[in-house]
C-alpha positions in Angstrom: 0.0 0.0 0.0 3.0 2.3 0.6 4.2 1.6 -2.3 1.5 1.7 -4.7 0.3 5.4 -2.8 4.2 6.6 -3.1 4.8 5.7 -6.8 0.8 6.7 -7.8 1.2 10.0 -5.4 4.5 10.8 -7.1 3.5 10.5 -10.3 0.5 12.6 -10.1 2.4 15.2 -8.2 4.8 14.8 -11.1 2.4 15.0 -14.0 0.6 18.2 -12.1 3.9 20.0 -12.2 5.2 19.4 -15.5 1.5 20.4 -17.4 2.1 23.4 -15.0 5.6 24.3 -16.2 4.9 24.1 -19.8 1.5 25.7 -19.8 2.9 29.0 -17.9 6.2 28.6 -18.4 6.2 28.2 -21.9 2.5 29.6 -23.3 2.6 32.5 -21.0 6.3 33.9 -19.9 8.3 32.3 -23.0 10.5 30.4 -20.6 12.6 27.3 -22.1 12.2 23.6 -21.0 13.1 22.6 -17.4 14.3 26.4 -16.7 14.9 26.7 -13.3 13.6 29.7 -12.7 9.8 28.0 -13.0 8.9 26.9 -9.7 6.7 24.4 -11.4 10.2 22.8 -12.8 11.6 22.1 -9.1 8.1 20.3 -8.5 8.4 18.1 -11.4 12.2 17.4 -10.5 11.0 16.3 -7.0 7.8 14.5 -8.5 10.4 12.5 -10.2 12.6 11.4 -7.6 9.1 10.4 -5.4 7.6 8.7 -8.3 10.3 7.1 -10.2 13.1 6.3 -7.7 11.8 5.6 -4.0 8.4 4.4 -5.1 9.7 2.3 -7.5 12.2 1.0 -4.5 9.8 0.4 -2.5 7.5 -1.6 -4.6 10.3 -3.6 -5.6 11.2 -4.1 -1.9 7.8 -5.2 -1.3 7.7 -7.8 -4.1 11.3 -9.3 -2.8 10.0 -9.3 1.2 7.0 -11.5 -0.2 8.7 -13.8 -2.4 11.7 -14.1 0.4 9.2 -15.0 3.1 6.9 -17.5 0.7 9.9 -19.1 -0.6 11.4 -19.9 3.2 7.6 -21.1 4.1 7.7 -23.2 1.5 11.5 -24.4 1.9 11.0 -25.2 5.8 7.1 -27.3 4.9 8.8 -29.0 1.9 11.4 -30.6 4.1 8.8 -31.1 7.3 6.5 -32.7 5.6 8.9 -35.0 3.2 8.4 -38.9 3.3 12.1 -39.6 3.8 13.7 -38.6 7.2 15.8 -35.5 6.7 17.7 -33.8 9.4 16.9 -30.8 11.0 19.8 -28.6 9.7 18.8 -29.5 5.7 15.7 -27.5 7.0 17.1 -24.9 8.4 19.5 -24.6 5.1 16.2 -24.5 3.0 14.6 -22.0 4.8 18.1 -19.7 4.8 18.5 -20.3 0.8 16.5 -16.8 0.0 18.3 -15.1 2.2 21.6 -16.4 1.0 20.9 -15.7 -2.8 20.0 -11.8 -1.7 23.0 -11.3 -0.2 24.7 -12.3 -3.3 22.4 -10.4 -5.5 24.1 -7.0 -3.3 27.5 -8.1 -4.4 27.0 -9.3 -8.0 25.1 -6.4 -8.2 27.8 -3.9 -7.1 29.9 -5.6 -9.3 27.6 -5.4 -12.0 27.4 -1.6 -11.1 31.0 -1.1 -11.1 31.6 -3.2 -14.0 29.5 0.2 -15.8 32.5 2.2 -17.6 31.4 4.2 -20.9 34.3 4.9 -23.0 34.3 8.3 -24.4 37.7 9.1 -24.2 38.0 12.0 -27.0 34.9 10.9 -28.3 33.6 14.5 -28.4 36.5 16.7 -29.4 36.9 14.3 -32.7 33.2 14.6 -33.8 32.0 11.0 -33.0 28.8 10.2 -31.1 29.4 9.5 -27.7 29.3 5.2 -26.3 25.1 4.6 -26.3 24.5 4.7 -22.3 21.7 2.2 -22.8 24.0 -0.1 -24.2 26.8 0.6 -21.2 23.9 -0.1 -18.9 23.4 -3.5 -20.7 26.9 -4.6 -20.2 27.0 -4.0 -16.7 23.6 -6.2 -16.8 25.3 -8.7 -18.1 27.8 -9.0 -15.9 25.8 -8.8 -12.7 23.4 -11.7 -14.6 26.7 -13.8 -15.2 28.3 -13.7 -11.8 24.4 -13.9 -10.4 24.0 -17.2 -12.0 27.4 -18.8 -11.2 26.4 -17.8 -7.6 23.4 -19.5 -7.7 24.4 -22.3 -8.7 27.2 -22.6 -5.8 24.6 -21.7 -3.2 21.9 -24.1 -4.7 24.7 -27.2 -4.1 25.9 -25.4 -0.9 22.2 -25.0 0.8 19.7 -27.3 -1.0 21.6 -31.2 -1.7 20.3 -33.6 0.9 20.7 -37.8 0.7 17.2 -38.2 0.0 16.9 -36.5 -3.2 20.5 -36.1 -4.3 19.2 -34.9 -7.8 17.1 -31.9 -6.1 19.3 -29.2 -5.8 20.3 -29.0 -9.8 16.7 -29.3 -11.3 16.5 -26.3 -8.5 19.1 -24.8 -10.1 17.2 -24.9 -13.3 14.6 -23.6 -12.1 16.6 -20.5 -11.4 18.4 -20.2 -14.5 14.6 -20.4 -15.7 14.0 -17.2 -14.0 17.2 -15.4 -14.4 16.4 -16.1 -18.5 13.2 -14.4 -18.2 14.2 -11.9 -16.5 16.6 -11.2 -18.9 14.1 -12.0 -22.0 11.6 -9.7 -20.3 14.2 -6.6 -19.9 14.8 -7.1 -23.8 11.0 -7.4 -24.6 10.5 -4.3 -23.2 13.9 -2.2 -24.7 12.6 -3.9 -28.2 9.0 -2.3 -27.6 10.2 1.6 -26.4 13.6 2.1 -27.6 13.6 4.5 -30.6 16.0 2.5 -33.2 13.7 -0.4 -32.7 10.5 -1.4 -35.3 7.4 -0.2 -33.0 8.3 3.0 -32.1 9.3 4.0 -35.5 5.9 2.7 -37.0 4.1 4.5 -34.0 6.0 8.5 -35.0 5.2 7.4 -39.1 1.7 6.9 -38.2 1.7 10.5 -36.2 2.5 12.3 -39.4 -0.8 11.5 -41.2 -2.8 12.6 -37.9 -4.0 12.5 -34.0 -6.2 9.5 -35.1 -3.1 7.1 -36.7 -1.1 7.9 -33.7 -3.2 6.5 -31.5 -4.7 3.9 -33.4 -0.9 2.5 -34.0 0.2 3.4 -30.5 -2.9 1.1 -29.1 -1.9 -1.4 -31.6 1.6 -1.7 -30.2 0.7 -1.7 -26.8 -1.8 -4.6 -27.2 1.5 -6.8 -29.1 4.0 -5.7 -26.0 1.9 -7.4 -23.8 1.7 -10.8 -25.7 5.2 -11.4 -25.5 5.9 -11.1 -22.2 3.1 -13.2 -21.0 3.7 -15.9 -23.0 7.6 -15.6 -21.1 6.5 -15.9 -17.8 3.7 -18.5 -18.3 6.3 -20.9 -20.3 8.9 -20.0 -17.2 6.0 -20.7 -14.4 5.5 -23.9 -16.1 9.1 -25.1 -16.6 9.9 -24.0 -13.0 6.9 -26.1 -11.4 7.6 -29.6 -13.7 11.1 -29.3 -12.6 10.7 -28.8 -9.1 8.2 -31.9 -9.5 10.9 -34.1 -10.9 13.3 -33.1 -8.2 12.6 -36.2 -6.1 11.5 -34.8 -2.8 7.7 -35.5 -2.2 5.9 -34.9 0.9 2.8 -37.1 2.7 0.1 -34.6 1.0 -2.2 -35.9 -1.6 -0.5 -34.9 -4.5 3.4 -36.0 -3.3 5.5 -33.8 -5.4 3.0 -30.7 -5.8 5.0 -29.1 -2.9 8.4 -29.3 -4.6 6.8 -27.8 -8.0 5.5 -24.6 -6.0 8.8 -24.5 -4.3 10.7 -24.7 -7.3 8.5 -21.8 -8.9 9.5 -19.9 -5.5 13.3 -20.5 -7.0 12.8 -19.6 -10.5 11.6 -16.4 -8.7 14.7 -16.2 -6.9 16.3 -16.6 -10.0 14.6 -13.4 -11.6 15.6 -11.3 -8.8 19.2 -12.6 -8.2 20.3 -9.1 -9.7 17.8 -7.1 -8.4 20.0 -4.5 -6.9 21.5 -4.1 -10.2 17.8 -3.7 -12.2 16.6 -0.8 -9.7 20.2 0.6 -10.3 19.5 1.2 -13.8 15.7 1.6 -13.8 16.3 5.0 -12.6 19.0 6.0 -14.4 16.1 7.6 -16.5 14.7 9.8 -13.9 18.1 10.8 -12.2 19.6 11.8 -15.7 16.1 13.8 -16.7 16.6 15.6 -13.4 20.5 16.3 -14.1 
């Protein structure tokens, strides 16, 4: 609820000020975009910052506190409640597993952060276009998804092999590379879908030259084909992650034996998706922070 009243409060706030700016500022006292002088500009700046950067932080927190917690409920029942006798401590390493992958998401992350170095050494004084920063962002992504998965698979082996199902821990490693790939796939779904050198956005500003009515026509059109993609992603993901948790080996004394380990190993695959979490937020707001700079 904070979250959702922080990012919609923000962006309201932030929407309210910038109509403001450029209807007085601009219609009425000739000023130029984002001039300082406009009080209305400072608003929007700080409507920004609210909306894009701490909301968006704090719904992501929310998200990573639910799946954390479900994925240790699920852990700790999974080995409870399993047919074969299993010690206490392969319980208590289940239940620990979130928590260990989130402390390596901060340092692959911060590696993945460091990792960011744009090269535009004389780039500007000889006349050639300076290094993309989308596309320094996306090495540094792909470092952080690198490292994230190596770590993950360590920790899987580390936390999650027991004697009873000596097979488990890599299909729960899958699962995770499962969600680390969609999480990937989705971040390039939605770069091919906004990002101006790309097909959509291009067909959406040649259909704003004939008219209002094009424009929106085409820009409903693409929006209605973004969404197909990255649905059909996560379902195909959901899917792979619950069979293989299935197969894993560990069944527990409820009706359906190895349902428990399929929801657990969807829990992973979210794990997975969020194993560079740190490192998404990071560059989710470059947008904002560079706007306001």
């Amino acid at each position: 609820f904070v979250a959702m009243f922080a990012q919609l409060g923000g962006g309201i706030y932030t929407k309210a000020a910038d109509v403001g700016a450029d209807l007085v500022g601009k219609t009425e006292l000739d000023l130029p975009e984002d001039d300082p002088r406009n009080p209305a500009v400072v608003a929007d700046l700080v409507g920004d910052n609210v909306g894009d950067c701490c909301a968006r932080g704090a719904d992501l927190f929310e998200s990573l506190s639910a799946e954390i917690i479900g994925a240790m409920i699920l852990g700790g029942t999974l080995v409870e409640r399993n047919v074969a006798e299993i010690p206490a401590s392969a319980a208590l390493k289940y239940i620990a597993f979130p928590l260990a992958v989130h402390v390596m998401d901060l340092i692959v992350s911060t590696i993945g952060v460091m990792a960011v170095r744009p090269d535009n050494k004389g780039r500007g004084d000889s006349g050639k276009d300076l290094e993309d920063p989308m596309g320094v962002l996306r090495q540094g992504y792909m470092v952080a998804v690198s490292l994230a998965m190596v770590a993950f698979v360590g920790t899987t082996r580390a936390l999650l092999y027991t004697e009873a199902a000596p097979n488990a821990w890599w299909h729960f490693a899958l699962c995770g590379f499962i969600g680390a790939v969609t999480g990937l796939l989705i971040v390039y779904i939605t770069e091919y879908y906004t990002d101006f050198v790309h097909r959509p956005v291009k067909d959406v500003a040649k259909a704003s030259v004939s008219g209002h009515g094009t424009n929106i026509i085409a820009g409903l059109g693409v929006g209605f084909e973004s969404a197909m993609l990255p649905i059909l992603t996560v379902v195909a993901a959901i899917l792979s992650a619950y069979f293989l948790g299935k197969s894993s080996g560990l069944e527990t004394t409820a009706s359906d034996p190895q349902a428990a380990a399929g929801l657990f190993g969807t829990a992973v695959a979210t794990m997975g998706m969020l194993s560079n979490l740190t490192y998404v937020l990071a560059m989710d707001v470059f947008g904002p922070i560079t706007d306001n700079a």
